[in-house]
C-alpha positions in Angstrom: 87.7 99.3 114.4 86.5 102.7 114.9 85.5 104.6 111.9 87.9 107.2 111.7 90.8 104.9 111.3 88.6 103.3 108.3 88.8 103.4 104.4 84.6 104.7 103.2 83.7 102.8 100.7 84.8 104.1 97.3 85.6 101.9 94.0 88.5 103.6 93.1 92.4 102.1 91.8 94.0 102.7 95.0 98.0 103.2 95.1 100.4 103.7 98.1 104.1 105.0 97.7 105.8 102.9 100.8 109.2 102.9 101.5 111.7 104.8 103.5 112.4 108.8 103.8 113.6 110.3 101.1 112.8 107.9 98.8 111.1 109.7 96.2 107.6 109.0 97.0 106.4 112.4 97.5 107.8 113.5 93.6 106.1 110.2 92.5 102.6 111.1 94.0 102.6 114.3 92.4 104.0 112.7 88.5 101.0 109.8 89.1 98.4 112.5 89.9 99.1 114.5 86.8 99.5 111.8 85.0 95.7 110.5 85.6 94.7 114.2 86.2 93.5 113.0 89.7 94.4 114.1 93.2 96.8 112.6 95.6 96.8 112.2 99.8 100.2 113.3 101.0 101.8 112.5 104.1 99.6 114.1 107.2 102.7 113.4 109.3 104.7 115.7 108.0 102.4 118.5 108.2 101.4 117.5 111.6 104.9 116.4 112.9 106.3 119.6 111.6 104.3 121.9 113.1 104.8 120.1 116.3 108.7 120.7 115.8 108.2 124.6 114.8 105.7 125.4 117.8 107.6 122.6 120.6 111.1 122.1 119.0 109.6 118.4 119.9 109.8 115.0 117.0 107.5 112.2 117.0 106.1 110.4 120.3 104.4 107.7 121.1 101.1 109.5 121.5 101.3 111.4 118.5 100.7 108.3 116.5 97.4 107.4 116.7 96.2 111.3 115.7 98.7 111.0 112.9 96.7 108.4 111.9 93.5 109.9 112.4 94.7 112.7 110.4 95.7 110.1 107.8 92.6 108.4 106.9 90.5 111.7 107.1 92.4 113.0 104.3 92.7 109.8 102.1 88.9 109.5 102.7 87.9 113.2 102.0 90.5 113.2 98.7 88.8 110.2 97.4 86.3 111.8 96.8 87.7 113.8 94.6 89.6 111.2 92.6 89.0 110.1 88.9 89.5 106.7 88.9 92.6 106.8 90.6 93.9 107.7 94.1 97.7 107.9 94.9 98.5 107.8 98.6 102.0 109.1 99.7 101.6 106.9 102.5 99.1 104.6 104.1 98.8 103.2 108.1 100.7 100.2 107.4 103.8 102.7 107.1 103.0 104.0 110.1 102.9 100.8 111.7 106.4 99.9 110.2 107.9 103.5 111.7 105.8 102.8 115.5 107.7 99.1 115.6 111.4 100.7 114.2 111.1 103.6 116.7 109.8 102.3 119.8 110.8 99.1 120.4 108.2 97.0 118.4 105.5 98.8 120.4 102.4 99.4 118.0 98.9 101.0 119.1 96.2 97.8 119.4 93.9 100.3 117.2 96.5 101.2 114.9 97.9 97.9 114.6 94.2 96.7 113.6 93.5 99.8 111.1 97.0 98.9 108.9 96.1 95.3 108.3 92.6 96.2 107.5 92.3 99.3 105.0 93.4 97.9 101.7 95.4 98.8 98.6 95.4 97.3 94.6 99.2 97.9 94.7 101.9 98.8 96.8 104.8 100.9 95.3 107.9 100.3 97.5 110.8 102.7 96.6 114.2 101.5 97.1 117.0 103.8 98.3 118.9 104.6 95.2 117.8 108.2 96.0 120.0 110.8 97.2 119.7 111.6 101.0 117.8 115.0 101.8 118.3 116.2 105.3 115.2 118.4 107.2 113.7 119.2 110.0 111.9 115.5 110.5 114.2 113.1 108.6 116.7 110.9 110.9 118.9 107.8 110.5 120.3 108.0 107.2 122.3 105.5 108.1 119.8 103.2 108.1 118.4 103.5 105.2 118.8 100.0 103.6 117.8 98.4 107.5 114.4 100.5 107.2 113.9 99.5 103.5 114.5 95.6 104.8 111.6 96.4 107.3 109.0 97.9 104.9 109.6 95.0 102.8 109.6 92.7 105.1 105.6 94.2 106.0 104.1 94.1 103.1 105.2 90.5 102.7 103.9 90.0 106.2 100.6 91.0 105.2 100.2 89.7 101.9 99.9 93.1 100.1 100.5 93.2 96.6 103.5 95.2 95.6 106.2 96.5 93.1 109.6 97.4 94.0 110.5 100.9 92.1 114.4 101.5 90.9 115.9 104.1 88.7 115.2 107.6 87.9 112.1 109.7 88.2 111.2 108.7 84.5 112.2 105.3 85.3 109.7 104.8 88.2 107.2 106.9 86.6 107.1 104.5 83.6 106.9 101.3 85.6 104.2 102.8 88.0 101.7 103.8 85.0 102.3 100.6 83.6 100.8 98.6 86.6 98.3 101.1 87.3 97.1 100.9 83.5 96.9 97.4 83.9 94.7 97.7 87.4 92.5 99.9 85.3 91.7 97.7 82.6 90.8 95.3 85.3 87.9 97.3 86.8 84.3 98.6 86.2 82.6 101.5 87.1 85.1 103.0 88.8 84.2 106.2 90.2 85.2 109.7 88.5 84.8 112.8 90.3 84.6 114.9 86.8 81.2 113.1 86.2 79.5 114.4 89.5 81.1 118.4 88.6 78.5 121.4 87.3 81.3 123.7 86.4 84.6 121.9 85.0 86.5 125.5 86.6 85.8 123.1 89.8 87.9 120.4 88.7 90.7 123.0 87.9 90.4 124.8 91.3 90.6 122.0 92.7 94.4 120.3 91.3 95.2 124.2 93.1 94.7 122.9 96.5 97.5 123.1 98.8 96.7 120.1 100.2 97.7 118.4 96.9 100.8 120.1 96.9 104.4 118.5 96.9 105.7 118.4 100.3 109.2 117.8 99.4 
């Protein structure tokens, strides 16, 4: 697998939000972040396929999916670096596999295919669709909401990944989500902290300012 597709090497508590749009997983991200004042990798595709819609008037092809991807890991793997302990991922390349097989006819990238079953996660948080629909400039099929749900599901069973299905209000999740994250965190040693490795703490602060950490919806 070529490297740029590949999780470095970090020992961290590593999270993904996975389910559907408009699910809640950006608003999640951001609550888990604060809540272990760490950082958070948000969806590159939505940067990257909304600028393609702004300057093209274009949505997602076949071709943009493998520098989706790209874009993808370079973020989780630059932000993990940056991470106390914990890293919370909006979305990971197995949810990009799920979308490529949903939108083009089971068709998924041999290199993409092989990056999504091989990066790994500690847990998995699936959100289910009891979230109200917001329409934008990317989102589609509403009306398949509970179909596309069935197909992320149906993946991470595939694949063996460990996961918890999220219900409820924001507060609801939230609680849930720390308590299985505590737990993963009582189960580990030396995990790495990026507040160790700072010289000025006004660093640490700067950096919870970066747009890139920012809630994209």
């Amino acid at each position: 697998m070529e490297k740029k597709y590949k999780q470095q090497p970090i020992n961290l508590v590593k999270v993904v939000l996975f389910g559907p749009e408009s699910t809640g997983k950006t608003t999640l991200s951001g609550q888990l972040a604060r809540h272990y004042n760490t950082v958070w990798a948000p969806e590159y595709a939505r940067e990257y396929l909304q600028d393609k819609w702004n300057n093209e008037r274009k949505t997602c092809e076949e071709s943009d999916l493998l520098p989706i991807a790209e874009g993808q890991m370079k973020l989780e793997n630059e932000l993990a670096k940056k991470a106390d302990k914990v890293l919370v991922c909006d979305t990971d390349l197995l949810e990009t596999k799920v979308y490529s097989e949903a939108y083009y006819g089971g068709f998924v990238d041999p290199t993409l295919d092989e990056a999504a079953k091989s990066n790994s996660y500690d847990i998995y948080f699936l959100t289910y669709i009891d979230t109200p629909w917001e329409a934008d400039d990317l989102r589609d099929r509403p009306e398949q909401r509970l179909e596309m749900f069935e197909a992320f599901e149906k993946a991470l069973k595939k694949y063996n990944r460990s996961y918890v299905l999220l219900k409820g209000d924001k507060e609801t999740r939230l609680k849930k989500a720390v308590e299985v994250i505590d737990k993963l965190l009582a189960g580990k040693e030396n995990l790495y902290s990026f507040s160790k490795t700072l010289t000025d703490l006004d660093m640490h602060f700067m950096h919870q300012d970066n747009p890139m950490t920012n809630d994209l919806f």
